[in-house]
C-alpha positions as CSV (number, residue, x, y, z in Angstrom):
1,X,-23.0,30.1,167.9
2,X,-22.1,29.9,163.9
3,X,-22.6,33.7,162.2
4,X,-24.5,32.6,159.0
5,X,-24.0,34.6,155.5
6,X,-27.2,35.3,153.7
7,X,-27.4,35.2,149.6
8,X,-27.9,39.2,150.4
9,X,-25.0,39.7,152.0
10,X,-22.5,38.0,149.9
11,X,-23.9,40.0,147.1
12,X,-23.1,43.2,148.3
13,X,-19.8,41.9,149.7
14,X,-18.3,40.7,146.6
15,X,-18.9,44.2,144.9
16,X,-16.9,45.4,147.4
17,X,-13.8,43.4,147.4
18,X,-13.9,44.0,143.7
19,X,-13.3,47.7,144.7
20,X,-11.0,46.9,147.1
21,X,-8.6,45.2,143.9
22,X,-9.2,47.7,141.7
23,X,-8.1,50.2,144.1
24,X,-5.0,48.3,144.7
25,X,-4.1,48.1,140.9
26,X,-4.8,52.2,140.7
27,X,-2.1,52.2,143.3
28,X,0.0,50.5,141.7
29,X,2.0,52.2,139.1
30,X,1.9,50.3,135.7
31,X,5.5,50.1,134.6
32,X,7.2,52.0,131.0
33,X,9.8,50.2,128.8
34,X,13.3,50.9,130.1
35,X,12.2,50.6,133.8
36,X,13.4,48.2,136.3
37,X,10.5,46.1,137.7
38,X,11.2,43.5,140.7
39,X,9.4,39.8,140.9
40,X,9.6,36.6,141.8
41,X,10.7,33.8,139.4
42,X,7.2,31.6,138.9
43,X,8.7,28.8,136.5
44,X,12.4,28.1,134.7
45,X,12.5,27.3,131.5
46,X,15.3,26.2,128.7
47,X,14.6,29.4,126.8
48,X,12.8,31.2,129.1
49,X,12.2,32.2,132.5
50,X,8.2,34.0,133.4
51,X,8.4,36.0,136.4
52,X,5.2,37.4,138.8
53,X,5.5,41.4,138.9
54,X,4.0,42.2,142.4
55,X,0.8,40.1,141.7
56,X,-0.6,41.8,139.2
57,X,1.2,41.2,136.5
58,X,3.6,38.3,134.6
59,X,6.8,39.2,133.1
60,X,8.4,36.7,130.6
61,X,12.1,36.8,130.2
62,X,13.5,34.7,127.0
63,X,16.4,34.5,124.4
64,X,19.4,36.5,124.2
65,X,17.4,38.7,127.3
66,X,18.7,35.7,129.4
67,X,22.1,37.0,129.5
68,X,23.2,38.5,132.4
69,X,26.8,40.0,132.8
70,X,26.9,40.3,136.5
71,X,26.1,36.4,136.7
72,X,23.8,36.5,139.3
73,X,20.3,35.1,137.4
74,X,23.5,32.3,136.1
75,X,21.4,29.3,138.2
76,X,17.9,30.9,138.5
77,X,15.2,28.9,140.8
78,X,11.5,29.3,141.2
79,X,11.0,31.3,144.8
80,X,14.0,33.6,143.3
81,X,13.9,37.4,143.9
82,X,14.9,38.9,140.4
83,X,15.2,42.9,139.0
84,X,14.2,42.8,135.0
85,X,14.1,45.4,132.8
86,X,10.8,46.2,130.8
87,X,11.2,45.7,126.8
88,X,7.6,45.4,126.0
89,X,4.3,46.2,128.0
90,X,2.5,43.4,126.9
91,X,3.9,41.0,124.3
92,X,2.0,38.3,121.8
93,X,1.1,36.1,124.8
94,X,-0.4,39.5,126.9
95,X,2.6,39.3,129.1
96,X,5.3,41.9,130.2
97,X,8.5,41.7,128.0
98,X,11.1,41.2,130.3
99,X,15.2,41.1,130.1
100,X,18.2,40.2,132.3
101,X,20.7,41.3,130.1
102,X,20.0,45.4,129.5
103,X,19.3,45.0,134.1
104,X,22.5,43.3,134.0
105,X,24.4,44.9,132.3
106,X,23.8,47.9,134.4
107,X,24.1,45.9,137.6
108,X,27.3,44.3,136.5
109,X,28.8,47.8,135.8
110,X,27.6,49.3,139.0
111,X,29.2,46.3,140.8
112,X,32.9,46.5,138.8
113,X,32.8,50.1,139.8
114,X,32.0,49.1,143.3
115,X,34.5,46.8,143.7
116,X,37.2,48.8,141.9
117,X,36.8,51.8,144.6
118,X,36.7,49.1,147.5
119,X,40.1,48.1,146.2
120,X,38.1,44.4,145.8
121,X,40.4,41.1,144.9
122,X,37.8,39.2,143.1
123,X,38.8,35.8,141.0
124,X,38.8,36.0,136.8
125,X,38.7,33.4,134.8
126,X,41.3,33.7,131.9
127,X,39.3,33.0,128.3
128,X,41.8,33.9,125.9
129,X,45.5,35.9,125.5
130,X,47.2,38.0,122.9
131,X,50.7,38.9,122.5
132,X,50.2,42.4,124.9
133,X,48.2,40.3,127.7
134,X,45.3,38.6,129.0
135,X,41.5,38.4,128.9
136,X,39.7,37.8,131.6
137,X,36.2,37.2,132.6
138,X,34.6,38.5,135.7
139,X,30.7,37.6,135.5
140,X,29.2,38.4,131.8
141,X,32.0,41.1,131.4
142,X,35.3,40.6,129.8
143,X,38.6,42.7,130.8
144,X,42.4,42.9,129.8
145,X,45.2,42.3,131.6
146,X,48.2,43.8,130.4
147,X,51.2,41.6,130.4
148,X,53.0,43.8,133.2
149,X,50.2,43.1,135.7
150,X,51.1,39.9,135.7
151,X,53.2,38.5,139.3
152,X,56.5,37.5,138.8
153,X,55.0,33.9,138.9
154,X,53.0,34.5,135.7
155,X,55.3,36.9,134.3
156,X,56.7,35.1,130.7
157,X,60.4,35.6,130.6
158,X,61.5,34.6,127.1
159,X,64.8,35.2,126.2
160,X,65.5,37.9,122.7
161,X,61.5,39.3,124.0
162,X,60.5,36.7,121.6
163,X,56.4,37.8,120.7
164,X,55.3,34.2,119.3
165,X,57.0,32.4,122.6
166,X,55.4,34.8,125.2
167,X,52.0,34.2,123.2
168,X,52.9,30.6,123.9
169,X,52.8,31.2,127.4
170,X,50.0,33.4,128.4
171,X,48.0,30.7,126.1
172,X,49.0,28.1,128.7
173,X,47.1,30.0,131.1
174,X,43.5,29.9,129.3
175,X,40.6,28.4,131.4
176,X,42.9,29.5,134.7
177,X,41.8,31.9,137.3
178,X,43.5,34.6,139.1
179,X,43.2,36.6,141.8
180,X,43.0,40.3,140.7
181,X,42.1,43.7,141.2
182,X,40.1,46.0,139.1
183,X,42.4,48.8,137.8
184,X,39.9,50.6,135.7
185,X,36.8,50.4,134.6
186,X,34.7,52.6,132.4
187,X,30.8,51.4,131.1
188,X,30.5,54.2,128.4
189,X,33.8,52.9,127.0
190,X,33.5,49.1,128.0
191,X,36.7,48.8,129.4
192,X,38.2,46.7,132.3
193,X,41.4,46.5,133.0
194,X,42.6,44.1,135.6
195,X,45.6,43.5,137.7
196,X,47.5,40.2,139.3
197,X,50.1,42.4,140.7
198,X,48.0,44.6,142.6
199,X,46.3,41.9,143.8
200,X,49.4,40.3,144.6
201,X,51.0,43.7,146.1
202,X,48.2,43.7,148.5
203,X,48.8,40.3,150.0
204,X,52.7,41.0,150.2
205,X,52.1,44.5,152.0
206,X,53.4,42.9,155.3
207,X,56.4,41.3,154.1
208,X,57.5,44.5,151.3
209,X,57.3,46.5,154.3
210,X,60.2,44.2,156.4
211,X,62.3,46.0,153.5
212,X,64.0,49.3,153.0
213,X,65.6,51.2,150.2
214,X,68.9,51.2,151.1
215,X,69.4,47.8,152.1
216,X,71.6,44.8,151.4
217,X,69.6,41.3,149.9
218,X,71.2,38.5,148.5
219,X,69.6,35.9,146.5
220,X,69.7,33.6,143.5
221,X,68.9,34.5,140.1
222,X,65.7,33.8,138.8
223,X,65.7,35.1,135.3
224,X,67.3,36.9,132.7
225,X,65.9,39.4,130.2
226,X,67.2,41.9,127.4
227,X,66.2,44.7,129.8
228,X,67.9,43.0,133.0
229,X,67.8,39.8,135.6
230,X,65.2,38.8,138.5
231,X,66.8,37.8,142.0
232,X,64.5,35.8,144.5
233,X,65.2,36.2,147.9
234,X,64.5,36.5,151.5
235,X,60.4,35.3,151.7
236,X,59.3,34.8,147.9
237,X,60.7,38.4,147.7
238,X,61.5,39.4,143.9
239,X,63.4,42.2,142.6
240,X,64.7,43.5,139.5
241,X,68.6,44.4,138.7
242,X,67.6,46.6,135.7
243,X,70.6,45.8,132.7
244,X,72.1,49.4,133.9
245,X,72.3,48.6,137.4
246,X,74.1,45.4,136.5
247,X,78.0,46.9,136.5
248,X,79.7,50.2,135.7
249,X,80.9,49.3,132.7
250,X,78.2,49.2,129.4
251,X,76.6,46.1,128.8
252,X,74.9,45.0,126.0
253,X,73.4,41.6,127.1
254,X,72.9,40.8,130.6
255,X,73.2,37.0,129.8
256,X,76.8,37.8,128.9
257,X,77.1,38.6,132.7
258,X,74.6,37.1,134.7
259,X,73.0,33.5,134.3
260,X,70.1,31.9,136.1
261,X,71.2,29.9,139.0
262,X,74.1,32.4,140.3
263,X,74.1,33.9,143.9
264,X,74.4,37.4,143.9
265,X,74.2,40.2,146.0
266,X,72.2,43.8,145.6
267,X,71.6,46.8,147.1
268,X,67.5,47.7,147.4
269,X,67.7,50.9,145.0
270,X,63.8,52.0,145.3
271,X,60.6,50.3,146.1
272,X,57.2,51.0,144.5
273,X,54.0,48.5,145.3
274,X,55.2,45.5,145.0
275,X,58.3,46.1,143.1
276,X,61.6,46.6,144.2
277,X,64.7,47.8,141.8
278,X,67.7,46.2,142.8
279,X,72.1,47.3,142.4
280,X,74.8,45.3,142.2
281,X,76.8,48.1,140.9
282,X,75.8,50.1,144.1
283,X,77.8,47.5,146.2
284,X,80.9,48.9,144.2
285,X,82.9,51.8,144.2
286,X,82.6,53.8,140.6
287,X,85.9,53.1,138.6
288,X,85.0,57.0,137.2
289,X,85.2,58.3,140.4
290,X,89.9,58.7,140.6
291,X,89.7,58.4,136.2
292,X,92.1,61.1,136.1
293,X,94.6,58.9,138.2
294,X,94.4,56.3,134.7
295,X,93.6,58.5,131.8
296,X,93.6,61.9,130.6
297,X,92.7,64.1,127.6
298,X,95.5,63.8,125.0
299,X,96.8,60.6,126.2
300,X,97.0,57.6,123.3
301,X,95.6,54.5,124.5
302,X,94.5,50.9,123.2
303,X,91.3,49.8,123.2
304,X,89.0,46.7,122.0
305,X,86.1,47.2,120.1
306,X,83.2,45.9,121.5
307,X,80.2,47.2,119.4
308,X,79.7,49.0,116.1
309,X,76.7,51.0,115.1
310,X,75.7,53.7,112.7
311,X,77.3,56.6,114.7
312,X,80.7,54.8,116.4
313,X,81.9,52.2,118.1
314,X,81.8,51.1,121.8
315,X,85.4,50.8,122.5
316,X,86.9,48.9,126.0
317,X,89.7,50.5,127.6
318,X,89.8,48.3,130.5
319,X,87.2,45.6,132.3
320,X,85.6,49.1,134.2
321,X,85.9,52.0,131.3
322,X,84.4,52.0,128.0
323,X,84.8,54.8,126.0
324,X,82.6,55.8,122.3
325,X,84.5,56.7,119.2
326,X,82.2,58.5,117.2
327,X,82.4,58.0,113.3
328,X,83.1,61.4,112.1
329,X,86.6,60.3,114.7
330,X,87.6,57.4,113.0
331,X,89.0,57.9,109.8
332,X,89.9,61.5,108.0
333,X,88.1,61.3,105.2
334,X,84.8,60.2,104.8
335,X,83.2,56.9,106.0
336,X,79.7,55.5,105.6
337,X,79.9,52.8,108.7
338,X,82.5,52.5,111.0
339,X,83.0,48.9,109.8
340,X,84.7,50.5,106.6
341,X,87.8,50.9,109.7
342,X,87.1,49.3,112.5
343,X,86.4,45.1,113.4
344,X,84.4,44.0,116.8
345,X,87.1,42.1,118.5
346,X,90.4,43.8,117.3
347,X,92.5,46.0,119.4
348,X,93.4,49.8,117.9
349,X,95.3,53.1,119.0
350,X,92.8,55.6,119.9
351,X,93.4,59.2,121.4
352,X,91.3,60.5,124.2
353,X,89.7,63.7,122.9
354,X,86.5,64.0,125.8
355,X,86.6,63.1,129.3
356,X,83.2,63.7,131.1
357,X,83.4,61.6,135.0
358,X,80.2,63.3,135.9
359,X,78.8,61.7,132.9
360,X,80.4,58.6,132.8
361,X,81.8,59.2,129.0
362,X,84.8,59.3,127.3
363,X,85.4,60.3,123.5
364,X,87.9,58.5,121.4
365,X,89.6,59.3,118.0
366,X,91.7,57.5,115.9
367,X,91.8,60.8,113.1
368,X,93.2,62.9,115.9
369,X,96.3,60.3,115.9
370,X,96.9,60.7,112.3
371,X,96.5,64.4,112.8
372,X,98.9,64.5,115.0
373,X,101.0,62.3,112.9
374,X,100.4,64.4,110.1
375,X,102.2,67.8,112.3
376,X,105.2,66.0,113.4
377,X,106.0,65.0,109.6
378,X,105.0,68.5,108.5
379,X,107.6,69.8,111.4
380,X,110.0,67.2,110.6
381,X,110.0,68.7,106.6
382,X,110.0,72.4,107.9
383,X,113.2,71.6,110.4
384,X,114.8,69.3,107.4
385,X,113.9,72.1,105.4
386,X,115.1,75.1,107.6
387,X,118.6,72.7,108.1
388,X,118.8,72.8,104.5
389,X,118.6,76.3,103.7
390,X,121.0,77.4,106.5
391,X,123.3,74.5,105.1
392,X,122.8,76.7,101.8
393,X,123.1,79.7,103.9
394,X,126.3,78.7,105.2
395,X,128.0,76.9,102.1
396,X,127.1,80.4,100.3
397,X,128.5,82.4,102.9
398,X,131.9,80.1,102.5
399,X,132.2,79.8,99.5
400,X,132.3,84.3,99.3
401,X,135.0,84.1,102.0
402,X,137.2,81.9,100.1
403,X,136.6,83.8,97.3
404,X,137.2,87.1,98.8
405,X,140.4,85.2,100.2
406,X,141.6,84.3,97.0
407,X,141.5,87.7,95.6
408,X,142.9,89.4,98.4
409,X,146.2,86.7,98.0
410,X,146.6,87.9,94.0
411,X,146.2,91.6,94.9
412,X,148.7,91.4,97.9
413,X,151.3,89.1,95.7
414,X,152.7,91.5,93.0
415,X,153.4,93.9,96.5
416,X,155.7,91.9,97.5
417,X,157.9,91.6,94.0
């Protein structure tokens, strides 16, 4: 049988379960601007987005509030689960004020922070490039990547370091995205930096590890910069022969001894992530080592001038020893640039005034040749000089005996009459 409601009993039911919802909004805690508040997304918008706040309240999100730097309210849909901060208790249309963008902001911090510690490789999407590096986006938040966290792949060699042509590069890579790690990240300051490399480094672990310091690699040269040349080899394995670890000798330009395409072997010098410093002079004995055996202090030598600058010139003895000839050794009196006595190309005496093996140096001076010059023609005028007077000496010494002679022969004449 059918329980009936009577007229009387609704009445006094429906007082209650006004109680019952007034009790329930009591419980509820009404929200303060600045507070994060949770919903669900009731209806999307162009410009807006209206949200219902536990059921007893509707949030409108609108504007520039839309913005959202961790990208996750990008491709909102009604059903949604959202966090919003509170601008406004109640706003011209008696609704809660709502944004994305102060929640966000927060939220995308929070998560570059996470990710960072995690040692996370997330995708960026490259939106622009200066002449020190990239910028990236990851979400609503923008970071740098400096030049030098670029992989070799990315990395702009341009001959002579040439700012406008690497600019011309990392432009090329706009509207790309790369695989990266985040490096650092600070909200108070706003930065992110991001790295390729480390990204990179990660994936490569395995296959850096398969090498040692110590050992021999031979490859094919990649690149070459002012500061040095890249070899591939072994597995998409790229190191670096740093312009001093080229030869023994001094070396101005690395293109003047190295060119892309030639095969070349190297010694693994040191390893560090995911880069590895290269030798080819370590495959070679050091021509310092026996210099005594060729040279010595005092000796006079030639030498070609390879390089003038404001304190000497870089002078080649032979294809393994340069020596330096400062300026204050090149001429006895004073010059102002050693190109007042001295011409790149030409071939001059020199005297070896310094030898350091330890050091790899050798000092040079043409003065200490005329110096020297200078004594024997001062000795040669004190010996022609000394000859002369004991010439004198001697003619004077004569010339009394003959006349002592003489006057002996008259005195001892008239003795014999």
């Amino acid at each position: 049988m059918t329980k009936t409601t009577t007229k009387s009993e609704e009445k006094q039911s429906s007082p209650q379960k006004m109680a019952d919802l007034l009790n329930a909004l009591k419980e509820q805690k009404i929200p303060v601007p600045g507070e994060l508040v949770e919903g669900t997304v009731i209806n999307v918008g162009k410009n807006e987005v209206m949200i219902d706040i536990g059921g007893y309240a509707i949030g409108i999100v609108r504007g520039k509030e839309l913005e959202d730097e961790s990208g996750e309210y990008s491709d909102l849909k009604v059903g949604d689960k959202v966090q919003a901060t509170v601008l406004e208790l109640e706003n011209e249309k008696g609704a809660l004020e709502l944004s994305f963008r102060q929640a966000g902001h927060q939220k995308a911090w929070d998560n570059l922070e996470k990710m960072k510690k995690d040692g996370t490789i997330i995708k960026a999407k490259i939106v622009d490039a200066n002449k020190g590096g990239l910028m990236c986006k990851i979400g609503g938040v923008v970071g740098f990547m400096p030049v030098s966290q670029l992989t070799p792949e990315h990395y702009p060699r341009v001959e002579g370091g040439d700012k406008n042509k690497i600019l011309e590069i990392l432009k090329g890579y706009v509207n790309q995205e790369f695989e990266v790690k985040i490096i650092d990240v600070d909200e108070r300051e706003e930065k992110l930096i991001l790295s390729e490399r480390a990204a990179w480094e990660e994936k490569q672990k395995d296959i850096i590890s398969q090498y040692k310091v110590g050992q021999i690699v031979e490859g094919v040269v990649t690149g070459v910069v002012d500061f040095g040349a890249f070899i591939e080899f072994g597995e998409e394995m790229e190191g670096l022969i740093h312009i001093s670890e080229l030869a023994w000798q001094r070396i101005d330009n690395p293109r003047d001894f190295i060119k892309v395409g030639d095969k070349v072997k190297a010694k693994i010098i040191d390893i560090e992530g995911s880069k590895i410093s290269l030798s080819i002079k370590a495959l070679q004995e050091d021509p310092w080592k026996n210099i005594h055996k060729k040279y010595k202090v005092g000796d006079k030598v030639k030498g070609k001038v390879l390089k003038l600058n404001d304190f000497g010139a870089f002078v080649e003895l032979d294809k393994d020893i340069h020596g330096l000839a400062h300026i204050s050794e090149l001429s006895d009196y004073p010059i102002q640039s050693p190109a007042e006595v001295l011409e790149i190309g030409q071939t001059y005496d020199f005297k070896i005034v310094s030898l350091e093996p330890s050091e790899h140096r050798l000092g040079l001076s043409i003065k200490a040749l005329k110096e020297k010059s200078n004594k024997t023609e001062e000795k040669d005028k004190t010996a022609k000089k000394e000859t002369k007077e004991k010439d004198e000496t001697k003619t004077s010494k004569e010339e009394t005996k003959d006349k002592q002679e003489k006057e002996e022969n008259k005195e001892e004449k008239p003795d014999k009459q």
